[in-house]
C-alpha positions as CSV (number, residue, x, y, z in Angstrom):
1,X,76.7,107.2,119.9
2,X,74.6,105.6,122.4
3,X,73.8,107.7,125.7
4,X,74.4,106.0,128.9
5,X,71.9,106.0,131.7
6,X,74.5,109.1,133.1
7,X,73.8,111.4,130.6
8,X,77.0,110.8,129.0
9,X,77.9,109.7,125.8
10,X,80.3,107.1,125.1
11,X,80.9,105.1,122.1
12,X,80.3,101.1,123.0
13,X,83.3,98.9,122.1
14,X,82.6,96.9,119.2
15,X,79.4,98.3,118.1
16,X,78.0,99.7,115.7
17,X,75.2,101.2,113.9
18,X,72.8,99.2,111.5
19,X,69.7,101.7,110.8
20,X,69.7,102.3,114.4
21,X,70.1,99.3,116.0
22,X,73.8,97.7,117.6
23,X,75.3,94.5,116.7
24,X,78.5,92.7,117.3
25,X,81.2,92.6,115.6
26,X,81.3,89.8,112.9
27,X,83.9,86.5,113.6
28,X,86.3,87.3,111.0
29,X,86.7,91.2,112.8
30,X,87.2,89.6,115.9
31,X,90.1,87.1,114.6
32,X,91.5,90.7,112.9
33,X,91.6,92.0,116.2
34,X,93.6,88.6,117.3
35,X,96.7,90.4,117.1
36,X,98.9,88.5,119.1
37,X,97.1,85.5,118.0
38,X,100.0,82.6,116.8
39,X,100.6,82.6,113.0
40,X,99.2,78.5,112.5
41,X,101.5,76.2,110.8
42,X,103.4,73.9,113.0
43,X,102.7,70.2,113.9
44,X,103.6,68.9,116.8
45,X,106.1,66.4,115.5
46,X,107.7,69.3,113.9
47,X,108.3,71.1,116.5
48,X,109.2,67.6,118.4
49,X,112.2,67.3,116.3
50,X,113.0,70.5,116.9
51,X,113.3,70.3,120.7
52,X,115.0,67.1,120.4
53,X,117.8,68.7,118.3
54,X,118.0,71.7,120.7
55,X,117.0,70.7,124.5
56,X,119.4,71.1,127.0
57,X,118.1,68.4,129.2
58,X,118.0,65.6,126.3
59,X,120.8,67.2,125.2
60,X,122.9,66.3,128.0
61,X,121.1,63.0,128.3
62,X,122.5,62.0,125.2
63,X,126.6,63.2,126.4
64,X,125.5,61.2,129.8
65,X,125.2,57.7,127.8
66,X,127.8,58.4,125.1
67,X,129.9,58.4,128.3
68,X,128.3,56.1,129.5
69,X,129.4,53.6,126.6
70,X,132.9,55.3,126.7
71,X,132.9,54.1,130.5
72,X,131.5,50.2,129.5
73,X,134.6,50.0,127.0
74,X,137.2,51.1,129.1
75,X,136.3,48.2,131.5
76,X,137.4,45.4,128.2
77,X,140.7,46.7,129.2
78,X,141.0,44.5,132.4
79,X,141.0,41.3,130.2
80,X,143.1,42.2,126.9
81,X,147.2,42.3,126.8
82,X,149.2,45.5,128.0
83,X,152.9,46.6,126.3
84,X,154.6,48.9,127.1
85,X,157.3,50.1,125.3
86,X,160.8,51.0,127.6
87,X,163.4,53.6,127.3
88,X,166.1,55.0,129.7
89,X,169.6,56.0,129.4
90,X,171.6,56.5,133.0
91,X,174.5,59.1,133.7
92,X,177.0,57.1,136.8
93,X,180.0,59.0,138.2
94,X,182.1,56.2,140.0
95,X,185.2,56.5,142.5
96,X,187.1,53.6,141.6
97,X,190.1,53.1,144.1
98,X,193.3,51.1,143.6
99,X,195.6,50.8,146.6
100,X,196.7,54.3,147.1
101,X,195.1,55.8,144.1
102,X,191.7,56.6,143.3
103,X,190.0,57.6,140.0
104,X,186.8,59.4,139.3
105,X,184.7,58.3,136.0
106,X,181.3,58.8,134.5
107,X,179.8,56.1,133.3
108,X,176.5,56.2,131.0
109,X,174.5,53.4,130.4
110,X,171.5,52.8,127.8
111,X,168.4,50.3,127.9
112,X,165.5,49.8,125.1
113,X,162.4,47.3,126.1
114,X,159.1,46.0,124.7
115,X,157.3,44.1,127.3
116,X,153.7,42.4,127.0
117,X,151.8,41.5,130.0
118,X,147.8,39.1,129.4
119,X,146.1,38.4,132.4
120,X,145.6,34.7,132.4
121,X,143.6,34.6,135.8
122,X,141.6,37.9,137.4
123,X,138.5,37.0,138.8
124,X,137.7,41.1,139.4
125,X,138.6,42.1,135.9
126,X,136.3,39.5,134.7
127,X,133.6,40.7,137.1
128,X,134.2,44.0,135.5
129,X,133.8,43.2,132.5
130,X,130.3,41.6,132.8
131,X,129.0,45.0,134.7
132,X,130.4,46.8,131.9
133,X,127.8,45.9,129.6
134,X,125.1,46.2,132.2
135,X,125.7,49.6,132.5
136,X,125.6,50.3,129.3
137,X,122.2,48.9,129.4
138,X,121.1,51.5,132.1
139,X,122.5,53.9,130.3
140,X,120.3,53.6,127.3
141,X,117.3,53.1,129.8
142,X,118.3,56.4,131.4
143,X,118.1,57.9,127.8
144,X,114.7,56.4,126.8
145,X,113.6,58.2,130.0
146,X,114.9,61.3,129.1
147,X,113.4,61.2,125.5
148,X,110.0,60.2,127.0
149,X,109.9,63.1,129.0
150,X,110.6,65.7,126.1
151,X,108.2,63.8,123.9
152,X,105.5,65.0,127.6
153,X,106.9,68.6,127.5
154,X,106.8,69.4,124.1
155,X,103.2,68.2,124.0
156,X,102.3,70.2,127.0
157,X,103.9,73.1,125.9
158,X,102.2,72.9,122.5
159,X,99.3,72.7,123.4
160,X,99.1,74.9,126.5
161,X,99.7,77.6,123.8
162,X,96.6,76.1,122.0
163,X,94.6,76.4,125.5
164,X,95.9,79.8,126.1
165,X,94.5,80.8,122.4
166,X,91.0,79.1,122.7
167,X,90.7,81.2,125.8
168,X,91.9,84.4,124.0
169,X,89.7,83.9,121.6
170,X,86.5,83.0,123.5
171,X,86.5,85.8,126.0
172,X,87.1,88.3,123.2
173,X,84.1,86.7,122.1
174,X,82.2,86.6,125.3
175,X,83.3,90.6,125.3
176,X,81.2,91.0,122.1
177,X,78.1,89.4,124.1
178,X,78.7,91.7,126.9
179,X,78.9,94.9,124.8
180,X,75.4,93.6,122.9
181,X,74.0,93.3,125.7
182,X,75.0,96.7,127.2
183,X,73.9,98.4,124.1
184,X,70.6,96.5,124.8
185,X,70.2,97.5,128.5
186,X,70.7,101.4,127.6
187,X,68.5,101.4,124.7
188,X,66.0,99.8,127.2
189,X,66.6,102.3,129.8
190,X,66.7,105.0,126.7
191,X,62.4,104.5,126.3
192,X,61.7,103.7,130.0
193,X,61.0,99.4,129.5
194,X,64.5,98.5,131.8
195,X,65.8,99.8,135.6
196,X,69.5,101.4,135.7
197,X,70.2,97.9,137.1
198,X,70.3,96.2,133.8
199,X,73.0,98.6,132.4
200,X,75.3,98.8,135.6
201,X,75.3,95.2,135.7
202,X,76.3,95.0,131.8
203,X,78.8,97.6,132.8
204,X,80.3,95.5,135.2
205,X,80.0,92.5,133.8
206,X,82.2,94.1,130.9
207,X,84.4,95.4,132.9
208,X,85.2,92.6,134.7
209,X,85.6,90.7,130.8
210,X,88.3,93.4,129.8
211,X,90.4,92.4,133.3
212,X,89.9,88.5,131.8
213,X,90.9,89.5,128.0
214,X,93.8,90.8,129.6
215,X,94.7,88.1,131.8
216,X,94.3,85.9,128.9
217,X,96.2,87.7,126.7
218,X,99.4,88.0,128.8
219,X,98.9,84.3,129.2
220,X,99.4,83.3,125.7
221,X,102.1,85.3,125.2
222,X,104.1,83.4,128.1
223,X,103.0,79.9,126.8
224,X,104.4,81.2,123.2
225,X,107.6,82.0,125.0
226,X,108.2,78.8,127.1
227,X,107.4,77.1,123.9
228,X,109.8,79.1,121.5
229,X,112.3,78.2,124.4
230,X,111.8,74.9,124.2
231,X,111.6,74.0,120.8
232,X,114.8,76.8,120.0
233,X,112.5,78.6,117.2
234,X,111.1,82.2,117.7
235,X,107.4,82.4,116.7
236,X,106.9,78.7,117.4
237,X,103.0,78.1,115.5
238,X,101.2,75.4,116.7
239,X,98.4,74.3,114.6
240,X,95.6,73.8,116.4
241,X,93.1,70.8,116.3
242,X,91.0,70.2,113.8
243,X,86.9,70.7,113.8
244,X,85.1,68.1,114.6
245,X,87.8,67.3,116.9
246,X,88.1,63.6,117.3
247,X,90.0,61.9,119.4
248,X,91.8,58.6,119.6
249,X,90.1,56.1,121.4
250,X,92.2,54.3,124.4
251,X,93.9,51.0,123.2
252,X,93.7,48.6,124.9
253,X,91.1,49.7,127.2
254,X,92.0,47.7,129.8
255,X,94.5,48.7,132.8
256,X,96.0,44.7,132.9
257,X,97.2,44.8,129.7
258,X,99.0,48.5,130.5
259,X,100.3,47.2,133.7
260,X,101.8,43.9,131.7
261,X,103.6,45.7,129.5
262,X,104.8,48.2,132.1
263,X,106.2,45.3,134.1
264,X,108.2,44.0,130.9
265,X,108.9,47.4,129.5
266,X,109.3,50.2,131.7
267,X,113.0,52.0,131.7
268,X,112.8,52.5,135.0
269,X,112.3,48.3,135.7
270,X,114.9,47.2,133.6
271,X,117.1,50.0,134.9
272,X,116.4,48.9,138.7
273,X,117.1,45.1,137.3
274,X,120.1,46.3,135.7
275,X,120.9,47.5,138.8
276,X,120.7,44.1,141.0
277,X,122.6,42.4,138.5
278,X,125.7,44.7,138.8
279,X,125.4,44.5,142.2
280,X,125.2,40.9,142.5
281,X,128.7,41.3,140.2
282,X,130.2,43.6,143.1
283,X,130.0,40.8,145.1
284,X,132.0,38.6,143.0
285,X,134.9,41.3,143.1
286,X,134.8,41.7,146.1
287,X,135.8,37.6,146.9
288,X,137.9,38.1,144.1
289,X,140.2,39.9,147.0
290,X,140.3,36.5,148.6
291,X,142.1,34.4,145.3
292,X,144.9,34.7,143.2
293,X,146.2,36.4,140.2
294,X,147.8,35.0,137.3
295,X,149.6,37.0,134.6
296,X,151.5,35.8,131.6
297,X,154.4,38.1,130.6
298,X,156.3,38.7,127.8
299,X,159.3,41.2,127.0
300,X,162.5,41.7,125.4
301,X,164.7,44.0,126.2
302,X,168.5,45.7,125.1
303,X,170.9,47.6,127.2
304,X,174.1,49.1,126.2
305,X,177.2,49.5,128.6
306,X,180.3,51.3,127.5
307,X,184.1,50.4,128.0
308,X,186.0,50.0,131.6
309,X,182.5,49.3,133.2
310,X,183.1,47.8,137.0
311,X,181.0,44.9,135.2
312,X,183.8,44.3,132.4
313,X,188.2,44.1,132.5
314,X,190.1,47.7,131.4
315,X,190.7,45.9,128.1
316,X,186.7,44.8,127.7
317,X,185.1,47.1,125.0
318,X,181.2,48.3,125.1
319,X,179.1,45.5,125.4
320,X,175.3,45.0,124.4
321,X,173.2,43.1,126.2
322,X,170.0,41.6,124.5
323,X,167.4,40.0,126.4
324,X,164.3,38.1,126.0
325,X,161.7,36.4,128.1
326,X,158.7,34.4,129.0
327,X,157.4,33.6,132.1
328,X,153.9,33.5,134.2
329,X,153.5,35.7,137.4
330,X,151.9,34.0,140.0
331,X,150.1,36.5,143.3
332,X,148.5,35.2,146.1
333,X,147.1,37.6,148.7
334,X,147.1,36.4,152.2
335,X,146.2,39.2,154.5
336,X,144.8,42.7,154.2
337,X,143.9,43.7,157.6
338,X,140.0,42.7,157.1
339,X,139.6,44.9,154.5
340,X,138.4,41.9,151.6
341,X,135.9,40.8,154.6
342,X,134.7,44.0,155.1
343,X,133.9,45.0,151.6
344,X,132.1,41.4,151.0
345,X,129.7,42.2,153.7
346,X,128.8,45.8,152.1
347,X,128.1,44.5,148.8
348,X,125.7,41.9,150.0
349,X,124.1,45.2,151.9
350,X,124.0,47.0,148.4
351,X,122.5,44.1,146.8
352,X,119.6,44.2,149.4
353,X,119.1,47.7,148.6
354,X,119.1,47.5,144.8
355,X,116.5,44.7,145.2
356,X,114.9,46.8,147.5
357,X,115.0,49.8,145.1
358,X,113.6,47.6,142.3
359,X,110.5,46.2,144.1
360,X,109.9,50.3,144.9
361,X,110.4,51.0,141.3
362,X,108.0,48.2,140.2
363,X,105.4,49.1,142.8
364,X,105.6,53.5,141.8
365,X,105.3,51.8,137.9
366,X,102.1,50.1,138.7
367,X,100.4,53.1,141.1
368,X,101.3,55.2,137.9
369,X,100.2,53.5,135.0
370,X,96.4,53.0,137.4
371,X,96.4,56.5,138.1
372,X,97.3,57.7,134.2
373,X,94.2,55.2,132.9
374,X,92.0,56.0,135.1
375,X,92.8,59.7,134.6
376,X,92.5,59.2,130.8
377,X,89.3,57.1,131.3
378,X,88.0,59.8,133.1
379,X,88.8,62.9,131.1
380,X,87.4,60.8,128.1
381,X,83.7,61.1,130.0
382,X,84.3,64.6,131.4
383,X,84.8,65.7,127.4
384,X,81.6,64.1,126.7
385,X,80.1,65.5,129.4
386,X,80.8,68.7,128.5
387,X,79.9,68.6,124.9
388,X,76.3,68.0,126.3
389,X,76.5,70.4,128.9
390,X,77.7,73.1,125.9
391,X,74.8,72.4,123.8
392,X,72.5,72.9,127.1
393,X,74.3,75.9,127.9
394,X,73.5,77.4,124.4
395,X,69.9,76.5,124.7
396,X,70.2,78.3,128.2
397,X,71.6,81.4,126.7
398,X,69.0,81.7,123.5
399,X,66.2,80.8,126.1
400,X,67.2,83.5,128.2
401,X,67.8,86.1,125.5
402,X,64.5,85.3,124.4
403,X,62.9,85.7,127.7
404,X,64.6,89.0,127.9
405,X,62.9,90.4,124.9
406,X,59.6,89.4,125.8
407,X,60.1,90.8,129.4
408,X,60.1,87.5,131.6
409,X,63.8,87.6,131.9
410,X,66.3,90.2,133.5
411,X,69.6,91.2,132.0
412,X,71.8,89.8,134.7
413,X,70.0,86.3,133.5
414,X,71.2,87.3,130.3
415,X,75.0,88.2,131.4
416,X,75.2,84.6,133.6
417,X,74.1,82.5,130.3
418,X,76.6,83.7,128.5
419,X,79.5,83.4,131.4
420,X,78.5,79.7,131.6
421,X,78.5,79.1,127.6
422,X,81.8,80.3,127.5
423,X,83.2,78.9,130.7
424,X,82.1,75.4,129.3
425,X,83.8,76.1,126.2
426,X,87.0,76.9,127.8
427,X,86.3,73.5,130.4
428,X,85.6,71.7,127.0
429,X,88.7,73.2,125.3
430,X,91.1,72.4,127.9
431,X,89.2,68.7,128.7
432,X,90.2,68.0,125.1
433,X,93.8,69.0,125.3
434,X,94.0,67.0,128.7
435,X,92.8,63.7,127.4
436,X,95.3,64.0,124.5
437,X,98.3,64.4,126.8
438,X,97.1,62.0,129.3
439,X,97.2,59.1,126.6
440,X,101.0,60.6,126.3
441,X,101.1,60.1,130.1
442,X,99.4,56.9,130.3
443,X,102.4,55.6,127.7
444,X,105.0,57.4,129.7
445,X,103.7,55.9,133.0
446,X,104.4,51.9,131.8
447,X,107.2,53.0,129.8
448,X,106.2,52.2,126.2
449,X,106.0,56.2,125.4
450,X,107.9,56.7,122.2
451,X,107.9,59.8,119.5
452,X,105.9,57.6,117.1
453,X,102.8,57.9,119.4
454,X,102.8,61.7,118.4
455,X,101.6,60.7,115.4
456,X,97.9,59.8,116.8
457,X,97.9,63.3,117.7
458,X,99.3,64.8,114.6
459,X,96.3,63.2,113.1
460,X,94.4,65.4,115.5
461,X,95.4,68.6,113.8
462,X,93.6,70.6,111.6
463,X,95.1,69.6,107.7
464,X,94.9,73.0,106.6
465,X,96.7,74.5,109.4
466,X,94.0,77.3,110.5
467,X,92.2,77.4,113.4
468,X,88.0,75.7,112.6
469,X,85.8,79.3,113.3
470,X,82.0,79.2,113.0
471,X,79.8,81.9,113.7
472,X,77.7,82.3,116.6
473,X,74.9,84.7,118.5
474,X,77.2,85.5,120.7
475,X,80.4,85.9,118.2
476,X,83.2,83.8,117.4
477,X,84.7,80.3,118.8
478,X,87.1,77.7,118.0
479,X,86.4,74.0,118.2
C-alpha cells in the first residue's frame, strides 16, 4: 500500500502494483466497473416505433382526429334524406250523450307511418357540409403535429441517455487520472522531490471527481427511466454513435429554401388557413338565417279505427285508413328579434381573428425555422471547434505531464490539464448530440419533420451496437 503524506496507509482506488510502480486501471476494467452502464442494442427508430405504439400524448392525438373524422361525417347528414318510421296506438274513453241518456265507451285507435323528408334548399346545411371536410383537414394537421413532436422526444430522450453515459464514462475515467496522479504526488513526497501541496491537491481534486461520478451516475439512471417511460420498455438500450462519428451535413444549406417550404408546408399554416376558410363558411350560415328553407316530403301512413267510432254510424264496422303523400314544405323566416343580425356581425369578427391568427402563425413559423438554422449552423462549427480544441487539450495534458516529471511543472498543472481534456470531451459529446437533434428541430420548425428523417441518424449509430473505446494516458473514452 502506498503511505500518505499523514503517516497513514491507505490503499489508492484503482491502483495497483507493477514492480513497484502504480498505474491505472486498464479501459476494459473501467467499462467492467460500468455497472449501471445500458446493455447497447437499440436504434432509435426502434425505439421510435415503440413510443408511437405506446405514448399517451400521440396516443390521444390519434382518438382526437378519429373523432375528428367521426365529427366531419356526421355533418353529410344535413344534406341526405331522413325517415322515420311511425307507430302509435291510442286508448279514448268517450261520454256519448243522447237526449236523456248518456253512455261511456273506450275507444282504441291504431296508426303505422313511413315518412321521408330531403332537403331541397338549406343554405346552412350546405355551409356545413363544406366546413366539414375542412376540419377534417385540421385534424390531420393537428396529428402530424403531434407525431412531429414524439419523433423530437424520443430523439432527445435517446440520446440524453447517450449524454448521460459519455459522461459516466469519462469522469470514471478522469478518476483514474486523478488517482495516477495522487499515487504520483505521494511517491514524490515519499523521497523528498514534491511539497504536501502536490498530494492535498490530488486529494481534493479526487474527492471532488467521486462527488461528479456520483452526480453522473444518478443522472443516467434518470435519463434510462424517462426513456423506458417513454418508449413503454424496461431497460430501453440505446446504441450509441458510431466512431468516427460523422454527421450529416445540412441540406439545403440555405435558410430561403427552409423558410419556402415552411410557408407551403407547415401544419400549423395550413391549420391556421384551414381555419379562415371555415370561418369564412360561418358567415355564410349565419345569412343563411336571413332565407328560406325548402324540404321535399314524402310519407305513407295507416291508421285503424274500430266500430261505433263518433267518426262512423252504429252500424259502420272498423274502418282502415291508408294514406299516402307528396308534397314540398316551404319556410320563410321573417323576424327573430336581431338575433340573425347579430350573429352575422360576430362571424365577420371571427374571421378577422382567424386571419389574424394565421398571419401570427406564419410570422412564429418563420422566426422558428431562422432560429433552428442558425442554431444547427452554429453547433455544426462549435463541434469542429471542439474537435481542435480536444486535440490541443491532449497536447496540454502530455505537455504538462512531461513538465511534471522533469520538475518545470507542478501537480495542480497536472490535475487542471486533465479537468479541461475531459470537460471538452463532455462539451464535444454533448455538441454532437445537439447538432443531431437540431437538424430534427430545424425540420420540425418548417413543418416537414417526418419519422423517415430518423433514418439519417440511424445511420449515425454504431453497426455493431457497442459503444467505440480506445485507450488513452489518462484511461478510457467514448467517441
Amino acid at each position: 500500500m502506498e503511505t500518505s503524506a499523514q503517516g497513514d496507509k491507505r490503499p489508492l482506488p484503482g491502483v495497483r502494483r507493477h514492480g513497484g510502480a502504480a498505474s491505472a486501471s486498464s479501459p476494459l476494467a473501467l467499462l467492467l466497473a460500468l455497472a449501471g452502464a445500458p446493455a447497447w442494442g437499440q436504434s432509435l427508430v426502434e425505439l421510435y416505433r415503440s413510443a408511437r405504439d405506446y405514448d399517451a400524448v400521440y396516443q390521444g392525438a390519434r382518438a382526437q382526429y378519429a373523432a375528428t373524422v367521426a365529427r366531419a361525417a356526421q355533418a353529410r347528414a344535413g344534406v341526405l334524406p331522413a325517415i322515420n318510421l311511425t307507430a302509435g296506438a291510442s286508448l279514448t274513453e268517450q261520454d256519448l250523450s243522447t237526449g236523456d241518456s248518456s253512455t261511456t265507451r273506450g275507444v282504441s285507435s291504431r296508426n303505422v307511418g313511413i315518412n321521408l323528408t330531403q332537403p331541397l334548399y338549406r343554405p346552412a346545411n350546405w355551409a356545413t357540409y363544406a366546413q366539414s371536410g375542412l376540419q377534417e383537414e385540421i385534424g390531420q394537421s393537428q396529428l402530424v403535429l403531434a407525431e412531429q413532436d414524439l419523433v423530437v422526444r424520443v430523439s432527445q430522450a435517446y440520446f440524453d441517455v447517450l449524454a448521460s453515459y459519455d459522461s459516466l464514462v469519462l469522469v470514471r475515467a478522469q478518476k483514474l487520472g486523478v488517482v495516477e496522479q495522487l499515487a504520483s504526488a505521494r511517491r514524490n513526497f515519499d523521497v523528498g522531490t514534491s511539497t504536501i501541496t502536490d498530494t492535498r491537491e490530488a486529494q481534493a481534486r479526487f474527492d471532488l471527481v467521486v462527488a461528479q461520478e456520483i452526480a453522473a451516475a444518478n443522472d443516467l439512471e434518470v435519463k434510462k427511466i424517462i426513456l423506458d417511460q417513454l418508449v413503454g420498455q424496461a431497460g430501453s438500450s440505446p446504441t450509441p454513435l458510431a466512431a468516427p462519428v460523422v454527421l450529416p451535413p445540412l441540406t439545403p444549406n440555405n435558410v430561403d429554401a427552409w423558410l419556402a417550404q415552411a410557408e407551403a408546408m407547415h401544419p400549423a399554416v395550413l391549420q391556421a388557413s384551414r381555419g379562415v376558410e371555415v370561418a369564412t363558411l360561418e358567415i355564410r350560415k349565419a345569412q343563411a338565417g336571413h332565407k328560406p328553407t325548402i324540404d321535399a316530403q314524402l310519407g305513407y301512413n295507416i291508421t285503424t279505427n274500430p266500430q261505433n267510432t263518433t267518426s262512423s254510424t252504429p252500424s259502420a264496422g272498423k274502418t282502415r285508413v291508408g294514406a299516402a303523400s307528396v308534397g314540398v314544405v316551404f319556410n320563410m323566416p321573417l323576424f327573430a328579434g336581431f338575433a340573425t343580425e347579430n350573429r352575422v356581425r360576430e362571424t365577420l369578427a371571427l374571421v378577422d381573428q382567424s386571419r389574424a391568427t394565421l398571419d401570427n402563425t406564419r410570422r412564429s413559423v418563420s422566426v422558428s425555422t431562422r432560429a433552428a438554422f442558425l442554431g444547427l449552423v452554429s453547433g455544426a462549427s462549435q463541434v469542429k471547434a471542439l474537435e481542435a480544441a480536444e486535440a490541443s487539450s491532449q497536447v496540454a495534458l502530455d505537455a504538462n505531464r512531461m513538465g511534471y516529471q522533469v520538475g518545470v511543472r507542478i501537480n495542480i498543472d497536472v490535475l487542471n490539464s486533465q479537468s479541461q481534456l475531459f470537460q471538452t470531451k463532455r462539451d464535444l459529446a454533448q455538441a454532437r448530440y445537439n447538432v443531431l437533434l437540431g437538424s430534427l428541430r430545424l425540420r420540425q420548425a418548417n413543418g416537414t419533420l417526418t419519422p423517415e428523417a430518423l433514418d439519417a441518424l440511424n445511420a449515425t449509430l454504431a453497426i455493431d451496437g457497442r459503444p467505440a473505446v480506445d485507450s488513452t494516458a489518462t484511461g478510457a473514452r467514448v467517441r
